[in-house]
Short mmCIF file of the C-alpha atoms (twelve columns), coordinates in Angstrom:
data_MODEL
# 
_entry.id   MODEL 
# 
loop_
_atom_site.group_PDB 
_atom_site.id 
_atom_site.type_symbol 
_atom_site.label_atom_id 
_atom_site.label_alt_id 
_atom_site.label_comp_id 
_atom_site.label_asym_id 
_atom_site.label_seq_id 
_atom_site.Cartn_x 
_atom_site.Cartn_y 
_atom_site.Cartn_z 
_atom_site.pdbx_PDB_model_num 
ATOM 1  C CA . UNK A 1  109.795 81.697  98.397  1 
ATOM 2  C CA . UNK A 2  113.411 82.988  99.423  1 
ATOM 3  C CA . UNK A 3  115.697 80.122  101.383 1 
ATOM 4  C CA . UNK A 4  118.844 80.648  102.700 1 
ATOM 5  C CA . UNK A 5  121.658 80.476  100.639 1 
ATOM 6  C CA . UNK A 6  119.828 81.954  97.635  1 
ATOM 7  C CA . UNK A 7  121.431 85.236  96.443  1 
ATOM 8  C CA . UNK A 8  119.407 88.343  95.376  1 
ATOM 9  C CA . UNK A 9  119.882 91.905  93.965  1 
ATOM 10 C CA . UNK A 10 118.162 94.827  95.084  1 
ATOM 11 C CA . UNK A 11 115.577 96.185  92.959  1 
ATOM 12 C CA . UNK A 12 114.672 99.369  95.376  1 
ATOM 13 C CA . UNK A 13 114.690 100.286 99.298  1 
ATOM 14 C CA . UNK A 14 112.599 102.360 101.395 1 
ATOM 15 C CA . UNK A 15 115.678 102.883 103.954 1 
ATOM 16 C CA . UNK A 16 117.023 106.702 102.908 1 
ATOM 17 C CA . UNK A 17 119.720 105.713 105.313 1 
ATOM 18 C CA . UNK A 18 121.724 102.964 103.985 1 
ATOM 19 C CA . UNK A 19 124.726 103.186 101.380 1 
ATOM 20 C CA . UNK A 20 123.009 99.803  99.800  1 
ATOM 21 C CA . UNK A 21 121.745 100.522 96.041  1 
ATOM 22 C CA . UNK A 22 119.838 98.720  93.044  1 
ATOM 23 C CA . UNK A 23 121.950 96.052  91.400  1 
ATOM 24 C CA . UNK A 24 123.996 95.306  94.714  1 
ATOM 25 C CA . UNK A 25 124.050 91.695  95.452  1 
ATOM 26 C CA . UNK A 26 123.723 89.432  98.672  1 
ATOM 27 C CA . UNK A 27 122.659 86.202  99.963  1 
ATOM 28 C CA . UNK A 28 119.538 85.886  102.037 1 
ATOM 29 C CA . UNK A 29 120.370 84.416  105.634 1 
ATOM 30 C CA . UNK A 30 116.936 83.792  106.368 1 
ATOM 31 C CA . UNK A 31 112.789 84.815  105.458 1 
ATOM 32 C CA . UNK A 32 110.279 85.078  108.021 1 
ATOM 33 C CA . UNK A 33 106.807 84.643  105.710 1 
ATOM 34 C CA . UNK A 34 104.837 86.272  108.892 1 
ATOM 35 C CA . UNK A 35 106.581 89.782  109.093 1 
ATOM 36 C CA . UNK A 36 107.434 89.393  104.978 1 
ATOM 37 C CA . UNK A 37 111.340 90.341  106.375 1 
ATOM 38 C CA . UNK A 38 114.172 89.095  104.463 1 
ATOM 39 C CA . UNK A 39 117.783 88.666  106.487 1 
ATOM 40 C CA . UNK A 40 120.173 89.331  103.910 1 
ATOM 41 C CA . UNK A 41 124.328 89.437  104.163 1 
ATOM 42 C CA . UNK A 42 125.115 92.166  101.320 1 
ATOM 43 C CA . UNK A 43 128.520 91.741  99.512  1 
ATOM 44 C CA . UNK A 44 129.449 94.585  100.628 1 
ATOM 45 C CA . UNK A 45 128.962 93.824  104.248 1 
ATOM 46 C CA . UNK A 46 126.384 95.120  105.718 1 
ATOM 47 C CA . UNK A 47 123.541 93.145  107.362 1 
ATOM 48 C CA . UNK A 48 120.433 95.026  106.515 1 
ATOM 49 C CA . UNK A 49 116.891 92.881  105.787 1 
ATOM 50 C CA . UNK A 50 114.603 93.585  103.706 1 
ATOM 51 C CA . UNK A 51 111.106 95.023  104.407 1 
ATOM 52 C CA . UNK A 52 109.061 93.511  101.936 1 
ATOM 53 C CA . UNK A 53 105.389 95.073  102.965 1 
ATOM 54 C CA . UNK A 54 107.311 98.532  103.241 1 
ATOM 55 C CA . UNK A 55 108.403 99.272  99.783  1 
ATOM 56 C CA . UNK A 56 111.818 97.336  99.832  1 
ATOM 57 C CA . UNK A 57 112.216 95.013  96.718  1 
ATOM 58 C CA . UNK A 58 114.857 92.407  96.121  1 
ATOM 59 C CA . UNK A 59 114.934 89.892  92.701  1 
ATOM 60 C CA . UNK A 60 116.084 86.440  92.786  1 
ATOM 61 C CA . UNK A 61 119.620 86.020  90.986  1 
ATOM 62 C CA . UNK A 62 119.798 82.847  88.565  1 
# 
């Protein structure tokens, strides 16, 4: 579903502790289907993945 290389927007986060928010944009270093994480490099530089079975949300940028 995600590949690396592909860039994405955040929809929402769980994380009350990062500065990301909806509508910032990254590209996804890499998707582990087994733990439904998602590695992402954020344009504005931070590193944080995505916890998809924990209420974080990302969309696919065309």
């Amino acid at each position: 579903m995600y590949r690396p290389g592909q860039r994405i927007a955040l929809v929402a986060t769980a994380d009350p502790h990062t500065d990301l928010r909806p509508g910032d944009e990254g590209t996804v270093r890499s998707y582990d289907t087994r733990l439904q994480q998602l590695k992402v490099t954020w344009d504005s530089g931070s590193r944080l993945s995505m916890l998809l079975d924990d209420g974080d949300e990302v969309s696919v940028l065309t």
